[in-house]
Structures are given as structure tokens and as C-alpha cells.
N, C-alpha and C positions, 0 to 999 in steps of 0.2 A: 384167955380163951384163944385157941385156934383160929385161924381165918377163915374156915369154913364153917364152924358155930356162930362166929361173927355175923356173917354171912346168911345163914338162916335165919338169927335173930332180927335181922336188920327187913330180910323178907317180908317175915311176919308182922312186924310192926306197919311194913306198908302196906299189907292187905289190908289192915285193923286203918291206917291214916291216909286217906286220901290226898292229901298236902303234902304229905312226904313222900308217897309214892308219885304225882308228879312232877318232884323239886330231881326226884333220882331218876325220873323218866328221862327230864331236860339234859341233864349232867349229860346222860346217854349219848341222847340223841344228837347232841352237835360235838360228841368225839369227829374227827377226824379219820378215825376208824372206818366209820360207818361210810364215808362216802368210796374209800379204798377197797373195802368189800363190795360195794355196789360194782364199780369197776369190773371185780373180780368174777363176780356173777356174770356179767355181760360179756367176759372173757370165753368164760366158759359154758354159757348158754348155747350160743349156736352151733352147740357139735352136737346138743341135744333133742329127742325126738320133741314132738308140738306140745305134749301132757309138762315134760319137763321144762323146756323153753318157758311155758304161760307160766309157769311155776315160780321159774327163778325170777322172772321180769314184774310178778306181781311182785314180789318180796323185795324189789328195787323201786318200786314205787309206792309202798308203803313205808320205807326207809325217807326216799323224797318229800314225799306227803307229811310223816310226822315231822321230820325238820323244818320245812316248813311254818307247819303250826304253830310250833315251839320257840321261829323265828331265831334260828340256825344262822350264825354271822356267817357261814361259810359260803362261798360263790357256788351254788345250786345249781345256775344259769346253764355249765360244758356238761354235768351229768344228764340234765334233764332232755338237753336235747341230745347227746349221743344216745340217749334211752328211744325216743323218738325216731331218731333217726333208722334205729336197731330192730325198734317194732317193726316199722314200718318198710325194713327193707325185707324182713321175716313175710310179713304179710301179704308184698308184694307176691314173694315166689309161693306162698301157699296157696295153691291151686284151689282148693274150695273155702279158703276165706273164713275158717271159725270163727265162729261169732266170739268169743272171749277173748281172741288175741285183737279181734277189731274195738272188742270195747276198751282195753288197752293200750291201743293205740290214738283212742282216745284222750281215756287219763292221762296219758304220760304228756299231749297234747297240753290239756289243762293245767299242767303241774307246770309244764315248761313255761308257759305263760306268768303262772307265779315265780318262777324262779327269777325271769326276766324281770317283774316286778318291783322285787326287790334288791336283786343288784342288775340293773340294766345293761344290756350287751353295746357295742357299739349297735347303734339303729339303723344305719346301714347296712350293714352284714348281716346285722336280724332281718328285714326285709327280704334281701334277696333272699336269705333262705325260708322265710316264707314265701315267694314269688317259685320257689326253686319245689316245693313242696306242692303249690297248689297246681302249678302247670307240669309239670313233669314227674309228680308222684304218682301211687298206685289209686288214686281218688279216695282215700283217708288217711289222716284225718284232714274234713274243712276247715279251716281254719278259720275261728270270730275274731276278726279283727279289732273287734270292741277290748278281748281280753288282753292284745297287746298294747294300744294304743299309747300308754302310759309310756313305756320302754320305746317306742317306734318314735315317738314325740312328730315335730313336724319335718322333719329331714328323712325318717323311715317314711311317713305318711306321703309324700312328696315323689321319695323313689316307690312307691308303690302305685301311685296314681298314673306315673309317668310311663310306665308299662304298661298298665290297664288299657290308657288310650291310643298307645301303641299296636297292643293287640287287636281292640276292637277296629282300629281305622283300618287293619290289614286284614285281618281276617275273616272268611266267611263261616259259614255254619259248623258247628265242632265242640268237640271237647275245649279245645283254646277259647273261642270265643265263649262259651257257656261257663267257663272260671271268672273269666272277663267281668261279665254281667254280674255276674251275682259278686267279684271283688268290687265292681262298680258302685253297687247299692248297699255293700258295707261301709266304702269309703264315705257316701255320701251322707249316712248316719252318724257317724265317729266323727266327722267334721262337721255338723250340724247344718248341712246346707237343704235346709228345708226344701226351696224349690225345686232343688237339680233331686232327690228324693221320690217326691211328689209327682215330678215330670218322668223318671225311670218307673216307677210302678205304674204310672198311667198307661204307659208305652205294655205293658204285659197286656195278655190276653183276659178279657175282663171276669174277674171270678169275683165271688162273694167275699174270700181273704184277704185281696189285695186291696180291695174296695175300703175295707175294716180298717185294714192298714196305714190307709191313706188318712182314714178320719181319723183315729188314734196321731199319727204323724202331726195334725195339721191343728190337735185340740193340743198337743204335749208343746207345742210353739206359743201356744196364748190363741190362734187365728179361730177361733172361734165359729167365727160367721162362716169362714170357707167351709171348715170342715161339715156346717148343719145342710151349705148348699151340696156339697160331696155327697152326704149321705142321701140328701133327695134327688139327686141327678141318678144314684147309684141305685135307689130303692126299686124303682121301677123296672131297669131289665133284668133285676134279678129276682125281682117279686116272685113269677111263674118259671123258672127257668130250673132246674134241678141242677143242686149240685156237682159240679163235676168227677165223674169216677177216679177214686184212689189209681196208682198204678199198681198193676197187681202181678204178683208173685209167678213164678212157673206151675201152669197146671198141676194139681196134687191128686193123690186117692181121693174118693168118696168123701171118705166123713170130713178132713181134712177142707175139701174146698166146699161144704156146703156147712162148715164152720166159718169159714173164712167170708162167704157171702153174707151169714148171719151179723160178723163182726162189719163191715162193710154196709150193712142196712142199719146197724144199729151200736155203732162205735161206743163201748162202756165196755166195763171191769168182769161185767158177765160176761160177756161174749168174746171179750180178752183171755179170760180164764178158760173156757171150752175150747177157745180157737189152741189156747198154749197145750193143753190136755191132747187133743187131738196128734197136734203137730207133732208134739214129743215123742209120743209115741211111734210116730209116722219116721222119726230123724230128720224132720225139717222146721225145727223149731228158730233157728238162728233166722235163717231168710224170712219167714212170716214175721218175728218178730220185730225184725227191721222195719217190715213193709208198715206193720201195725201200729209202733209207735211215733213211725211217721206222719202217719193219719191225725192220731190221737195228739200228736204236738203240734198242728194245724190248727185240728181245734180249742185248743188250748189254749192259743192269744186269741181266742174269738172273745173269752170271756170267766169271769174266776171261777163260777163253776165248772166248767172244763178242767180248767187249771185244777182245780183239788181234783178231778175224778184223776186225772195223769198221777200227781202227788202219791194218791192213795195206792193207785193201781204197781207206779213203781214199788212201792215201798212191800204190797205185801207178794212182789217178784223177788222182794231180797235184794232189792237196789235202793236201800237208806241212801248211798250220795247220789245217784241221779235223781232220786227224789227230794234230794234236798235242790240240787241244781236247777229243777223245774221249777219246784217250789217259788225259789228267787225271781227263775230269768221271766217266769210267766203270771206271777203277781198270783200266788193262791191266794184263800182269806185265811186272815188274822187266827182264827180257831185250828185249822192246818198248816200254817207256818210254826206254830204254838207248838202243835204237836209232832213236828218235827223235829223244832229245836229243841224240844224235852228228851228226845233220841239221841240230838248230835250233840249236846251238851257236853259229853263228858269228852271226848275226843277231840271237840274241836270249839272248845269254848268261846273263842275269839267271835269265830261266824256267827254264834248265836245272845251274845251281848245286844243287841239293835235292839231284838224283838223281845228280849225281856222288858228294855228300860221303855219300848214302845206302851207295852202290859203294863208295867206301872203307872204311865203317865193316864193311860183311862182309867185304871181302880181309882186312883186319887181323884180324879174329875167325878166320879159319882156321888162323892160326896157322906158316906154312909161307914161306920164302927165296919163292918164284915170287908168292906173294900179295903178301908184302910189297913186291918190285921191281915190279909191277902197280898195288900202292898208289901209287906214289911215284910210278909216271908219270901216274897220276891228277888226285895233287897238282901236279905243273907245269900240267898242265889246268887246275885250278881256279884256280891263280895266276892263268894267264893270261885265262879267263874274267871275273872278280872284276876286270882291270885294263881289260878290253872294256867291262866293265857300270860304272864307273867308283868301285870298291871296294875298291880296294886294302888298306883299314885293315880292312877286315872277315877276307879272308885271313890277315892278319897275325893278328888274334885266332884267328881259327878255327886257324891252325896251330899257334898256344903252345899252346892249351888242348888241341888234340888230342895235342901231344908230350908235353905235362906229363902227359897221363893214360896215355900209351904208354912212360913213359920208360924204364922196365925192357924193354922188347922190344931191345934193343939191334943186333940186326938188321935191324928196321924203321928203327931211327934209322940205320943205316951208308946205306943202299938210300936215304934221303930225303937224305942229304950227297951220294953218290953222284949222284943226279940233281942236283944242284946247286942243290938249294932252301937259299936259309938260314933255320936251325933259330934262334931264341931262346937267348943268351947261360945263359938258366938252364936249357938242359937239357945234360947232361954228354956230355964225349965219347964213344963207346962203346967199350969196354975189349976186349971179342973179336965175333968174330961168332958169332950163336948158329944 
């Protein structure tokens, strides 16, 4: 045959096999290629008007992102952030800030983080150019210092501290100082210094989130006792005290700002939805939306119902990964992590291994025929996930060790033969069904 019947035949066979249309995806994705075209996009992106530019920089970081996943031996680290860098010099000079090149500017933000991750840059030179980005860029992206921490280790963490205190000792009220603060109380997280944490939220102006914060802070330490006197110290002046007003947006039209009052009196997925209706309409959907899920991410570490109404709200915006990110950073419930990771599965297998084998660990705890055949189909899931993320040997341990400690459920072990998983040589056949 030709190499282009080859070629279609080989197509079609991966639509029909999912195992083999990942095993061809991987080959892909860590050519070498891929990252020289990326380059080449970013060559030739900025002679492009804004539609084009978001164009070619999305297609660079979806390039990023799958390699990535697929855990790409190549050093990711100098694209990820000339991407960043490139966003962000874009976004600088765009006078009205489109929301899609800012959310971009984000990802590429996240990506570089991972990149770092995995092959770590000198942590000095990362530092400063995070130091170099938060004080003297166009004010995005913030940077979570939580997602570099790995790669900064304690020499980037150190050069970053030593600036922070630098700035705050010099300077007065400002953009400088107002990075300062808020680098201050990332550092004080990432190094787990409870009290100097504790004492920087204290010092803010007393709101109900910061209050929250503190307790949550002071119970994730074990300090128990402080954090019950915290909340009753705190309960009190804010018993009666209303909420503090969002910051809010440039006066709009009509319907527009008595949507926007509507979401503001009553922050949820309806009034998200009429507020976005509105706006769209209006052309001012990017800035309300900023302003909105600001709010809404507020309320979100108050508590997991919050947390799943954000989840929800992104997800049916058509933002599956910030949905998923929420998801994680703000603790939704088990039923909405569930059903995210049922979404991000196929794409990003890796991220969603935790909360399957979390799923199985409670069906088997119930104890019941229906749990266990639930478990078991699970387990093919995870198989197959684990052979997506290119982990096969990891399954294999994860399943001896969870049969050797199941072995006696002999029900569970018929229901995991029955799916046609094979079990490890030492664990026995099961004698009846229980």
C-alpha cells in the first residue's frame, strides 16, 4: 500500500482504539517539532491584528499543555515563559485589555509553573523574574507563588522574601507596596509560618473572609483551641455588620447595572447568567466578568457549597479548566469533583487518577454486591486512565496493594475477576460469594 492508505488506515483504527490513538498522540506530542513551531507562531504572531494574535498563542498553549500532560522529556521551562512573557507584553500595550488575551495570560502563567515543575530553572533567575513581573508588569498575571514553590525551593524563596521586606520598609502607599503585601502573605503560606500569617491577616481591615481565613489557617495547623477563640472573638462584630460592597465595575446602561445590583445582592449562577446576558449584549462582558467572579471566588473559600456553585457556574461558561482549577484550589464536594473529573478524564488523565481511587476507596467501605460491582468498574477506569497518563506500573502496584488489603471481601475480589481485571498471583481465588 501507498503511505497515504497507510495512513488513513492507521486513522481509522485510532478512532475505533483509544489506546492507540493515545500511544500516537504521545509519539506527537514530544516531537521536537512541536516546540520549534511554537517558537515559530510567536515569531510571527505579533505583526498580527488581536483575533489573530489570541489565535496563534492559544494554539501555543495547547501545544504546552498537551506535552505537558503526556510528560514531554523536553525543557518546556524557556517556551513557556517567553509565551508569558509575549502575552503579556501584548496585553500591556492593548489599550482595552480583552478579556481572552487576559485569560491567556493567565494560562500561559499556569503552564509555566508546570513547566518549571518539571525541569526547574535556576531558582534565582526564576525569582527575579517573578519579582520582575509582579512589580513592574502590566498587573497580570498574579502570580501563586504556591505553584512555583517546588522549582524556587529555599534560595528562590529567600531572594524573594528579601525584596518583599525591602519594599515594604521603603515604601509608602502604592502599587509597590500593595504587591509587597499580598507577596508577603503568599510567602508566609508556602513557608508555613503560621504566626507571621495569622498576624498579616490580622493587621487587614476586619471582614468576614479574612476572619474565615484565619480560622481555617489556625485549624489546618492542628491549633484548634485558637482558632474556636478566633471565631468567637470574630463572631461578634460581624454578627450585625453587612457585608462589605464588591468593588464595582464602570457605571453601565440600564439593564446592565440593575443586573449587575441583582448579582451583587444575590451572588449565584442565576444572576451570573442575566448579569452575562445583559452585558454581552451591552460589549461589556469581559470587565463585569472579571468584577463577578471575583466576588464569587470570595465566596468560594467561605465554604464547599460556594465552591460547587463557582465549579458549576464555570463549567456551563465553557471554562471545563477553570472549572476544574476551582474545583481543586477551593475544595468542592466529592459529587462535583466527580463530575468534573468524568469531563477531564480523557484529556488529562493524570489530574484525575486521586479522585477516582478516592471513589473506590468508599464504594468498598460500604460494604454491599452493588458497591463492589461499581468499584470494579472503576477499576477498569483507572486501568485505563493510568495507561492514557503513561503509568501502567503504577496501576499494577496500586491494585496488589489494594487486593492484598481487600483480600478477605471475596465478593469484591469475584466482581474485580468478573470485570476482567487481572488480580496478582498472590491473592487467592474466592471460594463463595459473600
Amino acid at each position: 500500500m501507498d503511505a497515504e492508505t497507510l495512513a488513513d488506515l492507521l486513522h481509522a483504527q485510532a478512532e475505533r482504539d483509544p489506546e492507540l490513538r493515545h500511544s500516537l498522540e504521545l509519539r506527537a506530542a514530544t516531537q521536537s517539532g512541536d516546540v520549534s513551531e511554537a517558537h515559530r507562531l510567536l515569531d510571527t504572531a505579533v505583526t498580527d491584528g488581536n483575533v489573530e494574535y489570541t489565535a496563534k498563542v492559544g494554539a501555543v498553549l495547547d501545544t504546552l499543555q498537551r506535552m505537558l500532560d503526556v510528560g514531554s522529556r523536553a525543557d518546556l521551562a524557556p517556551l513557556a515563559r517567553r509565551t508569558v512573557d509575549d502575552i503579556g507584553e501584548m496585553y500591556e500595550q492593548a489599550g482595552d485589555h480583552p478579556g481572552d488575551l487576559g485569560e491567556r495570560l493567565d494560562r500561559a502563567a499556569e503552564l509555566y509553573a508546570r513547566a518549571c515543575a518539571a525541569r526547574p530553572p535556576d531558582p534565582e533567575k526564576l525569582a527575579d523574574w517573578i519579582l520582575e513581573v509582579e512589580f513592574d508588569g502590566p498587573g497580570r498575571p498574579a502570580i501563586d507563588l504556591a505553584e512555583f514553590a517546588a522549582p524556587l525551593g529555599e534560595p528562590g524563596l529567600r531572594r524573594i522574601k528579601s525584596t518583599v521586606d525591602d519594599v515594604l520598609a521603603a515604601s509608602g502607599p502604592g502599587h509597590r507596596r500593595d504587591v509587597a503585601e499580598r507577596l508577603q502573605e503568599q510567602l508566609a503560606e508556602v513557608l508555613g509560618d503560621v504566626d507571621g500569617l495569622v498576624a498579616i491577616l490580622s493587621a487587614k481591615p476586619p471582614r468576614r473572609e479574612v476572619s474565615l481565613k484565619i480560622v481555617r489557617v489556625l485549624r489546618a495547623a492542628g491549633r484548634h483551641s485558637e482558632a474556636i477563640a478566633h471565631a468567637a472573638r470574630a463572631l461578634t462584630p460581624h454578627k450585625n455588620v453587612p457585608a462589605p460592597e464588591p468593588p464595582q465595575p464602570p457605571e453601565e446602561d440600564d439593564d446592565v447595572s440593575r443586573r449587575r445590583k441583582e448579582f451583587d445582592a444575590k451572588p449565584g449562577r442565576e444572576t451570573y447568567a442575566a448579569l452575562r446576558e445583559a452585558a454581552t449584549d451591552a460589549g461589556k462582558w469581559p470587565v463585569q466578568r472579571r468584577a463577578a467572579l471575583a466576588r464569587l471566588r470570595e465566596l468560594a473559600g467561605e465554604g464547599v457549597e460556594h465552591a460547587d456553585e463557582l465549579a458549576r457556574l464555570l463549567l456551563e461558561d465553557g471554562r471545563a479548566d477553570e472549572a476544574w482549577r476551582a474545583c481543586v484550589r477551593f475544595g468542592a464536594s466529592p459529587q462535583v469533583t466527580r463530575e468534573l473529573a468524568e469531563l477531564r478524564a480523557a484529556e488529562h488523565p493524570a489530574e484525575t487518577i486521586p479522585v477516582f481511587r478516592e471513589e473506590v476507596d468508599e464504594l468498598i467501605e460500604r460494604k454491599d454486591p452493588q458497591a463492589y460491582q461499581e468499584a470494579a468498574r472503576r477499576l477498569k477506569l483507572l486501568r485505563t486512565l493510568h495507561k492514557r497518563a503513561g503509568t501502567p506500573d503504577e496501576f499494577t502496584a496500586y491494585l496488589a496493594a489494594l487486593a492484598e488489603t481487600h483480600k478477605r471481601k471475596t465478593r469484591l475480589i469475584t466482581e474485580i475477576r468478573t470485570a476482567r481485571i487481572a488480580l496478582p498471583k498472590a491473592v487467592t481465588s474466592p471460594r463463595a460469594a459473600r
